[in-house]
PyMOL Python script that loads the backbone (N, CA, C, O; Angstrom):
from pymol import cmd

cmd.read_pdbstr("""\
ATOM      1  N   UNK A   1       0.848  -1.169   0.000  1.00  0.00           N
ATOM      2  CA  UNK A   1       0.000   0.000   0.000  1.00  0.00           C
ATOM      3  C   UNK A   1       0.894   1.233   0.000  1.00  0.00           C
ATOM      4  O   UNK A   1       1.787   1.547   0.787  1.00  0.00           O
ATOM      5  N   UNK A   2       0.460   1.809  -1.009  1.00  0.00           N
ATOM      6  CA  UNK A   2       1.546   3.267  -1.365  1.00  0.00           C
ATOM      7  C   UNK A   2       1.085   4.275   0.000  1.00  0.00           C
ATOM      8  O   UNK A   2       0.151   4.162   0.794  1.00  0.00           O
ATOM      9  N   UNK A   3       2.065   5.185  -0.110  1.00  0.00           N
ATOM     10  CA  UNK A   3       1.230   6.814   0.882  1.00  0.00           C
ATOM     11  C   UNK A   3       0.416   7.527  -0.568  1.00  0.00           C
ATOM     12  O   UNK A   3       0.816   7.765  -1.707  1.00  0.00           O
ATOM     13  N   UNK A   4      -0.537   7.661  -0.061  1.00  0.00           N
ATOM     14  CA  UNK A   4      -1.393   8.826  -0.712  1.00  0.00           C
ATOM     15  C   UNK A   4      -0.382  10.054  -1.027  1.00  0.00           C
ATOM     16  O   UNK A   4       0.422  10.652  -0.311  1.00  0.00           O
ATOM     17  N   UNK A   5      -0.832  10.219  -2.702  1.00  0.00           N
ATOM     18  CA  UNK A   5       0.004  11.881  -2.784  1.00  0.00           C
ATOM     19  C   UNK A   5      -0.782  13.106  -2.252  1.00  0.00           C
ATOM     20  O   UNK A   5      -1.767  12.888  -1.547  1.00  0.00           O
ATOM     21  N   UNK A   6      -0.439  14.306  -2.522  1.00  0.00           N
ATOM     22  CA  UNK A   6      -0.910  15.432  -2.221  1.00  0.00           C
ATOM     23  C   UNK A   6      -1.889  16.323  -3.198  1.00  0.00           C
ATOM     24  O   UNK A   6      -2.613  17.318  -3.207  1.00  0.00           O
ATOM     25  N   UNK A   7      -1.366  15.199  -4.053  1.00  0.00           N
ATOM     26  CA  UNK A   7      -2.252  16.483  -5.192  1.00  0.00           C
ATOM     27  C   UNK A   7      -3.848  15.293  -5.683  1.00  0.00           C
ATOM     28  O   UNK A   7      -4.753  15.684  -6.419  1.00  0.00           O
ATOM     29  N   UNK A   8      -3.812  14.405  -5.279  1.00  0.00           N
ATOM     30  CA  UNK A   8      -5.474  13.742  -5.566  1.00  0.00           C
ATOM     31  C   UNK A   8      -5.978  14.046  -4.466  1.00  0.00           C
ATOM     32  O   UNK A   8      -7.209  14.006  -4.488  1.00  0.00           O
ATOM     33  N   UNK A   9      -5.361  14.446  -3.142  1.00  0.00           N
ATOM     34  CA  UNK A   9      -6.272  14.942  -2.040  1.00  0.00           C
ATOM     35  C   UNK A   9      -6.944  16.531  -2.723  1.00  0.00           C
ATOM     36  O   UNK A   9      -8.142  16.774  -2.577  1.00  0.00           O
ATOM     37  N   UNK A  10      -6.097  17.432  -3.390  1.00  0.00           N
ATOM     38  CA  UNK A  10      -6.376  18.575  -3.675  1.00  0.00           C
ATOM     39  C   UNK A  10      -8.066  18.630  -4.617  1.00  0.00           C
ATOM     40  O   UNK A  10      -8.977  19.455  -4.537  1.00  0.00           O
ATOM     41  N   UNK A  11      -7.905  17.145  -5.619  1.00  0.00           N
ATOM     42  CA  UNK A  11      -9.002  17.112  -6.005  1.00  0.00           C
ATOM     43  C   UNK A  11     -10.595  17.171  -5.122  1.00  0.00           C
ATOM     44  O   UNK A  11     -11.618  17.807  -5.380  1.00  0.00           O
ATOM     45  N   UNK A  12     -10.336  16.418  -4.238  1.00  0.00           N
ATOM     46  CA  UNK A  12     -11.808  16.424  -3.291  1.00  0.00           C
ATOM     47  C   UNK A  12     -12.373  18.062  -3.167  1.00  0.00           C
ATOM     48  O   UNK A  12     -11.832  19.167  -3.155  1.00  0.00           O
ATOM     49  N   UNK A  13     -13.589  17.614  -3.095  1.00  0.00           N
ATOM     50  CA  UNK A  13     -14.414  18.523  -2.668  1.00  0.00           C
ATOM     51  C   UNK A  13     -14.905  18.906  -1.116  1.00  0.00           C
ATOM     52  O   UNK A  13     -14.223  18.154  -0.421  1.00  0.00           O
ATOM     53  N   UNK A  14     -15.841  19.789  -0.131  1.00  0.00           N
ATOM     54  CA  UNK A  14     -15.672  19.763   0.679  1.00  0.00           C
ATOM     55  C   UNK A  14     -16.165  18.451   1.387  1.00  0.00           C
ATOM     56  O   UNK A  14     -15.539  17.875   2.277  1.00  0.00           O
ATOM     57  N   UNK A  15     -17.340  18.070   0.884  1.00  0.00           N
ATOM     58  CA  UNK A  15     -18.112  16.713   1.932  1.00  0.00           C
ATOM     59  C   UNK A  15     -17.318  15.869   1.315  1.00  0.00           C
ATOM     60  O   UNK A  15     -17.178  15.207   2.343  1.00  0.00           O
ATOM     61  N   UNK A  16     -16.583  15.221   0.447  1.00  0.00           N
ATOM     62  CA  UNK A  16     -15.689  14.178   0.520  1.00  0.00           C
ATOM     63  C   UNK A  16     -14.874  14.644   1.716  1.00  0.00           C
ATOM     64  O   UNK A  16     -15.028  13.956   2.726  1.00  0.00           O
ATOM     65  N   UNK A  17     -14.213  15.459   1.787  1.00  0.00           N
ATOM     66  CA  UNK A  17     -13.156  15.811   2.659  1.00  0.00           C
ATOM     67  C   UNK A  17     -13.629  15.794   3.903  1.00  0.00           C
ATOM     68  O   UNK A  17     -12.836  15.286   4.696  1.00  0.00           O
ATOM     69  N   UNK A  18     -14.574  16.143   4.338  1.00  0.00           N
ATOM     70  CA  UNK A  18     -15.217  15.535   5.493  1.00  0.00           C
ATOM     71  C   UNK A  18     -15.280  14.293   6.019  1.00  0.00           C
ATOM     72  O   UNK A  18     -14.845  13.890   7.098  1.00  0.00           O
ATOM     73  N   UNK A  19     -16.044  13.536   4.891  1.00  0.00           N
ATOM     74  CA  UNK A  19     -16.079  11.917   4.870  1.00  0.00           C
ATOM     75  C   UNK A  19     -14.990  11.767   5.290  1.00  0.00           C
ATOM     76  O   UNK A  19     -14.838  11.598   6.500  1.00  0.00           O
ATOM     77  N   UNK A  20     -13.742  11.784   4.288  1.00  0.00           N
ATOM     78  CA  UNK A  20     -12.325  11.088   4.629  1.00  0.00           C
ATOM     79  C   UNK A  20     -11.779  11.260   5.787  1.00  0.00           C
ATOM     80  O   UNK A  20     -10.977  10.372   6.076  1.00  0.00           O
ATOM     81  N   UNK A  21     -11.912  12.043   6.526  1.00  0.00           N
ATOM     82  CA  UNK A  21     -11.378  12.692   7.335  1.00  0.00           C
ATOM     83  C   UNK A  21     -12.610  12.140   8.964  1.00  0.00           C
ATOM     84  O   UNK A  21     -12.047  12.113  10.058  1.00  0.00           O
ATOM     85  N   UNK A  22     -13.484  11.929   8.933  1.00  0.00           N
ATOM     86  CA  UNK A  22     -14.670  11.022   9.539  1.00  0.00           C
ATOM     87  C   UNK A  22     -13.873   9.712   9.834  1.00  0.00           C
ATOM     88  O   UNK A  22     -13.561   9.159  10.889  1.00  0.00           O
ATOM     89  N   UNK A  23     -13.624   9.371   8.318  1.00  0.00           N
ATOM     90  CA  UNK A  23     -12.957   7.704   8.119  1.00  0.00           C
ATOM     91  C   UNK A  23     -12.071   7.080   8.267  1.00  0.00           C
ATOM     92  O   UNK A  23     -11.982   5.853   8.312  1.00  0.00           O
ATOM     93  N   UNK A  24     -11.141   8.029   8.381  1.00  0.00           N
ATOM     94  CA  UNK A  24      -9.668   7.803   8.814  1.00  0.00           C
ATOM     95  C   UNK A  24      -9.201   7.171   9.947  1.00  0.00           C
ATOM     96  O   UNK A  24      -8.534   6.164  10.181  1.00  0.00           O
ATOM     97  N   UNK A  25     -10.027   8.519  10.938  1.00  0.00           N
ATOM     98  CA  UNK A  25     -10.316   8.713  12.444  1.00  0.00           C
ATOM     99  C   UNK A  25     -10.742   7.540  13.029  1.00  0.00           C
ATOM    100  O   UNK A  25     -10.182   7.007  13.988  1.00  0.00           O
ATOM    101  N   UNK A  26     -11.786   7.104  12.431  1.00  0.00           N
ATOM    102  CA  UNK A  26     -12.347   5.697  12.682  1.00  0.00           C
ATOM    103  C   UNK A  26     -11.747   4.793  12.887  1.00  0.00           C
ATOM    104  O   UNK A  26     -11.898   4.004  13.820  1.00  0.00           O
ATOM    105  N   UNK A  27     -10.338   4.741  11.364  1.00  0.00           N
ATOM    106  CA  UNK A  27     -10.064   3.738  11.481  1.00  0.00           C
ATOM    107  C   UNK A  27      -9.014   3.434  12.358  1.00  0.00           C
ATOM    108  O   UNK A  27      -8.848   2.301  12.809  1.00  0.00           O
ATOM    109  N   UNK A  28      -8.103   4.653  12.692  1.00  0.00           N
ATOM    110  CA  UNK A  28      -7.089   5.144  13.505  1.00  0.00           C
ATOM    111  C   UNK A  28      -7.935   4.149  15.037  1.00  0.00           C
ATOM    112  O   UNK A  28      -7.587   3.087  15.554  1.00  0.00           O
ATOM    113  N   UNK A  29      -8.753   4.796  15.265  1.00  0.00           N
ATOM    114  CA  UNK A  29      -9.107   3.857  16.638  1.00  0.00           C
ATOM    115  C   UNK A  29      -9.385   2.462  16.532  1.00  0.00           C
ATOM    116  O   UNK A  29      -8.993   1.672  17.391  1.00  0.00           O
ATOM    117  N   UNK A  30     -10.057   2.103  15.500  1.00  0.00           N
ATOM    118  CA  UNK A  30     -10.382   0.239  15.621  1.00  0.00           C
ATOM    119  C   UNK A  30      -8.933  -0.418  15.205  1.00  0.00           C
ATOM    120  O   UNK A  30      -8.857  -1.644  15.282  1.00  0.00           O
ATOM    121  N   UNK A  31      -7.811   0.298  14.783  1.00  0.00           N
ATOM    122  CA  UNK A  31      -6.127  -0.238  15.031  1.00  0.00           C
ATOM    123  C   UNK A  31      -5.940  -0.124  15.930  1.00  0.00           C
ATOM    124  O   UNK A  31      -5.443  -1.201  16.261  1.00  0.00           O
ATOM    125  N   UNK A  32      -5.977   0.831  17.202  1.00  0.00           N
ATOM    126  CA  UNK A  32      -5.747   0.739  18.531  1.00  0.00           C
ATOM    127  C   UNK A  32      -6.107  -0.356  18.927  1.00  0.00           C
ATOM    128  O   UNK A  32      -5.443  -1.315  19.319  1.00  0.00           O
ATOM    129  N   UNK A  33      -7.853  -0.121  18.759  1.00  0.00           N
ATOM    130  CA  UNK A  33      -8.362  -1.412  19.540  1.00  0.00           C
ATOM    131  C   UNK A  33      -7.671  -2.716  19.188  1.00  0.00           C
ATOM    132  O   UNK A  33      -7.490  -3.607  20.018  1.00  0.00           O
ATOM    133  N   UNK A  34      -7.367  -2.774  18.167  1.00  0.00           N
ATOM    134  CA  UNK A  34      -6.648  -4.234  17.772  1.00  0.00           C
ATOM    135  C   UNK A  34      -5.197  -4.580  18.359  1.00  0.00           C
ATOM    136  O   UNK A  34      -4.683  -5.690  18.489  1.00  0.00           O
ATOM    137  N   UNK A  35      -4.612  -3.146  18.720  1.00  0.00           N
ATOM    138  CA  UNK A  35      -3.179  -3.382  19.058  1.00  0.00           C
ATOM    139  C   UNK A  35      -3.360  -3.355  20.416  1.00  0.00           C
ATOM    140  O   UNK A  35      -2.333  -3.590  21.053  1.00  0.00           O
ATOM    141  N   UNK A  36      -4.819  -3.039  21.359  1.00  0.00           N
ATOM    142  CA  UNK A  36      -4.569  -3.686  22.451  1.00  0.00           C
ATOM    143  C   UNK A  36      -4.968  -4.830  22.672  1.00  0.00           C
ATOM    144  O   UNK A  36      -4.320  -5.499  23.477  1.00  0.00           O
ATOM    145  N   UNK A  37      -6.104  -5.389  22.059  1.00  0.00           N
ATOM    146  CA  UNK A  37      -6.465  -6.849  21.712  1.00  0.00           C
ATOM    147  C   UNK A  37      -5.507  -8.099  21.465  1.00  0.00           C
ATOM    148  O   UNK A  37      -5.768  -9.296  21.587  1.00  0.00           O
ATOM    149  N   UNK A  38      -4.404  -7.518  21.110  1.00  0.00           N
ATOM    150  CA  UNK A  38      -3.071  -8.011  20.798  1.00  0.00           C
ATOM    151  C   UNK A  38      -3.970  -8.911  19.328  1.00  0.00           C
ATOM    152  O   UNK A  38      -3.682 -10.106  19.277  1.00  0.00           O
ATOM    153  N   UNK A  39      -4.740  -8.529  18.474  1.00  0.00           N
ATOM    154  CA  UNK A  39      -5.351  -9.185  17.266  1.00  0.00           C
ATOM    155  C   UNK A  39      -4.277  -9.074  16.493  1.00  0.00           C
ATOM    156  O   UNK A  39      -3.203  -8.622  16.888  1.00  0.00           O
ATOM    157  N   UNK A  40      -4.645  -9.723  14.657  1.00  0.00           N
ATOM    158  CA  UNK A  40      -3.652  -9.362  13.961  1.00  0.00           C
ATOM    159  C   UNK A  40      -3.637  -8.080  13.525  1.00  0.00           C
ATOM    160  O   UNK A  40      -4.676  -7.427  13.426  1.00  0.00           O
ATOM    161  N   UNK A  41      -2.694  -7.703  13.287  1.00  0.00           N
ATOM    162  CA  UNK A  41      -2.151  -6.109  13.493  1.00  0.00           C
ATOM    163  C   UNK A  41      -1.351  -5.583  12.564  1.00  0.00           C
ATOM    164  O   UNK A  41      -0.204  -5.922  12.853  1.00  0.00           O
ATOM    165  N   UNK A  42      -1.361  -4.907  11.565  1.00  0.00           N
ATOM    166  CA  UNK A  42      -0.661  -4.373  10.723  1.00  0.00           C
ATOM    167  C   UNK A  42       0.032  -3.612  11.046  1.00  0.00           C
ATOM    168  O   UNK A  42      -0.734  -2.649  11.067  1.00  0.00           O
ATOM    169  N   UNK A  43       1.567  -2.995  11.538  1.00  0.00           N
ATOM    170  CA  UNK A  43       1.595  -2.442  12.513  1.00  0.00           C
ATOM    171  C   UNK A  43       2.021  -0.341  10.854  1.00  0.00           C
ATOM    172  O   UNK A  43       1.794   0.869  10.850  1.00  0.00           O
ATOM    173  N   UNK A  44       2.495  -1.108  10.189  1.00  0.00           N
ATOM    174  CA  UNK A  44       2.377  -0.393   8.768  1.00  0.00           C
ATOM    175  C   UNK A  44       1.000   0.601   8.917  1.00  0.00           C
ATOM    176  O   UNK A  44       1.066   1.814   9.121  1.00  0.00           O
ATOM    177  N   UNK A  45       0.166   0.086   8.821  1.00  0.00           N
ATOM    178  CA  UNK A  45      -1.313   0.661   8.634  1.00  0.00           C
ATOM    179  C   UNK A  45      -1.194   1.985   9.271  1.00  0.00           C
ATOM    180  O   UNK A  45      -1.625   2.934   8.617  1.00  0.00           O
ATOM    181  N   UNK A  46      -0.598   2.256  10.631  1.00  0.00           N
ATOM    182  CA  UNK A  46      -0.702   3.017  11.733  1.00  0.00           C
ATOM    183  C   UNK A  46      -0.122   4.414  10.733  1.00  0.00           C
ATOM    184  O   UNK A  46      -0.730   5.472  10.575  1.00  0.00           O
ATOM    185  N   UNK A  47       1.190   4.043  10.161  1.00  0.00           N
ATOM    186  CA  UNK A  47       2.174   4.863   9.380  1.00  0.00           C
ATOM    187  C   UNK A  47       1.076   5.617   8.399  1.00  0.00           C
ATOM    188  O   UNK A  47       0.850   6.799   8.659  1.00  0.00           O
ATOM    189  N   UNK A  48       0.142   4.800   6.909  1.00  0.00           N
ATOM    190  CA  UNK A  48      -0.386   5.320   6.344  1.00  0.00           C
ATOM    191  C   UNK A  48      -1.413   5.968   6.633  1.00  0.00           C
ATOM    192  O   UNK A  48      -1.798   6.892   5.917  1.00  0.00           O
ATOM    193  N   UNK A  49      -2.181   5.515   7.984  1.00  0.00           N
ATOM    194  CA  UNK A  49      -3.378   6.354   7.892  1.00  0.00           C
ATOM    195  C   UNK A  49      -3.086   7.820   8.770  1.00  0.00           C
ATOM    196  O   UNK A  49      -3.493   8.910   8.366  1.00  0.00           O
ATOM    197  N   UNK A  50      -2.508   7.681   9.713  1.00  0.00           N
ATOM    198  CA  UNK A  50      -1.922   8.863   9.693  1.00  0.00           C
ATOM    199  C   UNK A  50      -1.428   9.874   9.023  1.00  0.00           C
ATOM    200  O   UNK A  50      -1.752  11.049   9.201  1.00  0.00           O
ATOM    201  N   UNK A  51      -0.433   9.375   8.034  1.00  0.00           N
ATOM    202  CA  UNK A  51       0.037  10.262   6.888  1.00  0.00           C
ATOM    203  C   UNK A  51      -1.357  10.581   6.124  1.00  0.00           C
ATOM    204  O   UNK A  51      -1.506  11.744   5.750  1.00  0.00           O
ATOM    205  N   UNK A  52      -1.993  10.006   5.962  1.00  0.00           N
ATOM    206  CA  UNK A  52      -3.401  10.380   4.827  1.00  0.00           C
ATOM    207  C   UNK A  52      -4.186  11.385   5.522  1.00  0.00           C
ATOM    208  O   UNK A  52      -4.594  12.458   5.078  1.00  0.00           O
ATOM    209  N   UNK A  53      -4.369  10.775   6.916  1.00  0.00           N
ATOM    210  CA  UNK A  53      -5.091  12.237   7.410  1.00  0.00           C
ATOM    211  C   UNK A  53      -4.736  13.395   8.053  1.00  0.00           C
ATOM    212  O   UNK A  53      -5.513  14.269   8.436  1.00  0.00           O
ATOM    213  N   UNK A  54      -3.094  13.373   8.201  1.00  0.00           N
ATOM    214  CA  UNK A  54      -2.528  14.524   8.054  1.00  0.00           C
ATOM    215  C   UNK A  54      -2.837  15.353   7.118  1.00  0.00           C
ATOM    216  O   UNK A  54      -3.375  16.442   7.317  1.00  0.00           O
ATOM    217  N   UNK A  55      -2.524  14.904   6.040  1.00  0.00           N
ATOM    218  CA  UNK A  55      -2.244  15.643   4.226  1.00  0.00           C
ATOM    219  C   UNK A  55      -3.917  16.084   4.164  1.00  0.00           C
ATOM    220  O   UNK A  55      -3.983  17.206   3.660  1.00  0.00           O
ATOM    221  N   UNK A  56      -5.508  15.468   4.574  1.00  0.00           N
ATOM    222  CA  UNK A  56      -6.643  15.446   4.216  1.00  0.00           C
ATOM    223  C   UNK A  56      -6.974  16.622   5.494  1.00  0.00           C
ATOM    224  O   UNK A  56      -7.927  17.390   5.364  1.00  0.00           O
ATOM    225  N   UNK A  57      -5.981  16.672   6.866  1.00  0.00           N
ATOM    226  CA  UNK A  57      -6.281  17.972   7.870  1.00  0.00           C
ATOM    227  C   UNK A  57      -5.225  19.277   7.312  1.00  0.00           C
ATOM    228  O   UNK A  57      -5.275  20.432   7.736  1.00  0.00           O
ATOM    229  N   UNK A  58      -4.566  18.916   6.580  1.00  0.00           N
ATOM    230  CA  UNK A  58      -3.436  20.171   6.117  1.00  0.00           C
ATOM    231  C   UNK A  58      -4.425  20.836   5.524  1.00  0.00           C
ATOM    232  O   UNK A  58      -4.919  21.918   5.842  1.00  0.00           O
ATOM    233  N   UNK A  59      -4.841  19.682   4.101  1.00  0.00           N
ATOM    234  CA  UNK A  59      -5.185  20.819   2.621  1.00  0.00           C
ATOM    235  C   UNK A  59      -6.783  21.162   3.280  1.00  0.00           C
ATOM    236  O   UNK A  59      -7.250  21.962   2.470  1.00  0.00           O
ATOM    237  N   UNK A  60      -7.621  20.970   4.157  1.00  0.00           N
ATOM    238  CA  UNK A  60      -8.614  21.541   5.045  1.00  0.00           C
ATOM    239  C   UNK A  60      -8.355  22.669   5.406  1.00  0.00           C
ATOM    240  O   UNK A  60      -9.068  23.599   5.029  1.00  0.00           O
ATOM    241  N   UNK A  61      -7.081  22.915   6.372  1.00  0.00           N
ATOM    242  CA  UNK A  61      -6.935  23.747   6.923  1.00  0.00           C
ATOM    243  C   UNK A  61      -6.427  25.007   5.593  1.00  0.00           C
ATOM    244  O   UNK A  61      -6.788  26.177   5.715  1.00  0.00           O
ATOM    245  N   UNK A  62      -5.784  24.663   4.684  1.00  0.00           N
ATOM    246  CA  UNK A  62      -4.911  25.756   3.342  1.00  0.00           C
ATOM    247  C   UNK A  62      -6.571  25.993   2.813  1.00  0.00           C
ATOM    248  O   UNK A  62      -6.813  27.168   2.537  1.00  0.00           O
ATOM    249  N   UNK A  63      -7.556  25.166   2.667  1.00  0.00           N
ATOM    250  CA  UNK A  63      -8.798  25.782   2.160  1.00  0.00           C
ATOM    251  C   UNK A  63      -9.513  27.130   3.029  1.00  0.00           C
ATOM    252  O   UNK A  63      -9.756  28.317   2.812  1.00  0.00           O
ATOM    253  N   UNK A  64      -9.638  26.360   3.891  1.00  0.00           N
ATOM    254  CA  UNK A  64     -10.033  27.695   4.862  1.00  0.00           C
ATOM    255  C   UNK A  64      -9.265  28.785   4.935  1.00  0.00           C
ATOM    256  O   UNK A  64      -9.762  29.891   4.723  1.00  0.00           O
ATOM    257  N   UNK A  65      -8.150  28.658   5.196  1.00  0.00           N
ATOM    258  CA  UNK A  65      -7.112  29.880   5.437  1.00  0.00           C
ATOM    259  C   UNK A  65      -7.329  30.296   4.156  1.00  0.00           C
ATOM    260  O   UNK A  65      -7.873  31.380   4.366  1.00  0.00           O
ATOM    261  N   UNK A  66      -7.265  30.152   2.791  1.00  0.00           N
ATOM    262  CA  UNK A  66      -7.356  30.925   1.552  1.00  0.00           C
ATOM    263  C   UNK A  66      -8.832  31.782   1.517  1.00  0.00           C
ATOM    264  O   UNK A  66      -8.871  32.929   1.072  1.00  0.00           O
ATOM    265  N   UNK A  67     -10.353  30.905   2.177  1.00  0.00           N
ATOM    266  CA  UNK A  67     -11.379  31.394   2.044  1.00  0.00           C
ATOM    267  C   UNK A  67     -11.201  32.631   2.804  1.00  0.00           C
ATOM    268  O   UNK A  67     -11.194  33.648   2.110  1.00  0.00           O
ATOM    269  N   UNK A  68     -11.031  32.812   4.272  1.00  0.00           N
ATOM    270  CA  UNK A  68     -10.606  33.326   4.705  1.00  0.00           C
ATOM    271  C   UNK A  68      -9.624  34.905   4.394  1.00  0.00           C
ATOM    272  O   UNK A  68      -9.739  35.886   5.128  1.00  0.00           O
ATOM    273  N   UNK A  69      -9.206  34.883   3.848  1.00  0.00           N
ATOM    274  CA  UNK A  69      -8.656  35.738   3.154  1.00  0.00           C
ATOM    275  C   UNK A  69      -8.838  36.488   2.383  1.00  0.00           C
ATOM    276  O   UNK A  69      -8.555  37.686   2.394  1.00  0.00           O
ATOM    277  N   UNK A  70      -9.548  35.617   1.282  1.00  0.00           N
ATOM    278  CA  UNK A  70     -10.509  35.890   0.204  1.00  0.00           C
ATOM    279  C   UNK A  70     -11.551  37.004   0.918  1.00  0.00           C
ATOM    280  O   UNK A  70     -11.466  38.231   0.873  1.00  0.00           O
ATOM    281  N   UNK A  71     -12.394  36.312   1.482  1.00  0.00           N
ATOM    282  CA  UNK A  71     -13.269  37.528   2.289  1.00  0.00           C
ATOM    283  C   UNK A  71     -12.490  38.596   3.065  1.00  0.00           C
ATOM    284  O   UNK A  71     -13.282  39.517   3.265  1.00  0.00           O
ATOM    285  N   UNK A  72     -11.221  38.904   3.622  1.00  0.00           N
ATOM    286  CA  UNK A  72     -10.644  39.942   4.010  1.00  0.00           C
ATOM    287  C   UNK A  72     -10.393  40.624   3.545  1.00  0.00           C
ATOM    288  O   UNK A  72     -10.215  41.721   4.075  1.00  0.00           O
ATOM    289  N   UNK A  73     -10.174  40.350   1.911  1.00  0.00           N
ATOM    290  CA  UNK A  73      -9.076  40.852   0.444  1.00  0.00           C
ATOM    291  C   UNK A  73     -10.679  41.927  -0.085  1.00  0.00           C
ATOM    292  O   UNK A  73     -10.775  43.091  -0.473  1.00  0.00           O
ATOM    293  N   UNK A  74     -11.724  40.825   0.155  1.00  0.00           N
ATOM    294  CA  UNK A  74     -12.828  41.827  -0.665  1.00  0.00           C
ATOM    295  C   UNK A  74     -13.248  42.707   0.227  1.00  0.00           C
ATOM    296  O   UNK A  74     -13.295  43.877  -0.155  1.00  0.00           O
ATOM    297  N   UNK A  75     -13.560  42.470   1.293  1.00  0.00           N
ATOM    298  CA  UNK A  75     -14.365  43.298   2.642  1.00  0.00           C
ATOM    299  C   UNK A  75     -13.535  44.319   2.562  1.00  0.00           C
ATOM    300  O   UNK A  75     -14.127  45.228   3.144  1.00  0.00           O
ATOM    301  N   UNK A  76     -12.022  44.909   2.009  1.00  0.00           N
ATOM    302  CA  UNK A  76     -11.090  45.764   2.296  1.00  0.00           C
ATOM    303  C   UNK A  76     -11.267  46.049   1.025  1.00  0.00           C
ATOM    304  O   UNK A  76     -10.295  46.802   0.968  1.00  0.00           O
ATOM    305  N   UNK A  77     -11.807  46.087  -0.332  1.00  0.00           N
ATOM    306  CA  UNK A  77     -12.101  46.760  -1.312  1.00  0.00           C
ATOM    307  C   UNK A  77     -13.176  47.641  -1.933  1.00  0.00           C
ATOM    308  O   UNK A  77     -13.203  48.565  -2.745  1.00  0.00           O
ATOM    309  N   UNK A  78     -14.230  46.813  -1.049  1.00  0.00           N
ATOM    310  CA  UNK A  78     -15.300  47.451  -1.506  1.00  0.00           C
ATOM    311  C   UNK A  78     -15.933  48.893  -0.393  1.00  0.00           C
ATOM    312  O   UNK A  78     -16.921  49.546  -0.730  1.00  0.00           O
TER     313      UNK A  78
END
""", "prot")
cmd.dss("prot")
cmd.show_as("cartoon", "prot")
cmd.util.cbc("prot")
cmd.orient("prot")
């Protein structure tokens, strides 16, 4: 399983980005639960889903901060 790049996250829209970011989270905890269960355990998995929902809380956060702005840039022109 590859790491997710940066630029097919850029594609999503906002409620995908929600979703993913819902789903991740999810899954981030039912690996816990498994790694205290001592179940089988990918211990890899931990690495990618993290990295994915880093990159899916970054380009969240660069959306907002641009909207953000956007409305400061106009509110100061008109």
């Amino acid at each position: 399983m590859a790491l997710t790049k940066y630029q097919d996250i850029k594609k999503l829209d906002d409620k995908e980005l929600d979703d993913l970011i819902l789903k991740l989270k999810k899954e981030l905890l039912f690996l816990r639960i498994q790694k205290v269960n001592f179940s089988s355990l990918q211990p890899h998995l931990f690495r990618h889903t993290k990295h994915q929902l880093a990159q899916l809380l970054t380009w969240k956060r660069e959306k907002l901060n641009n909207s953000n702005n956007l409305r400061k840039i106009r509110k100061n022109k008109v």
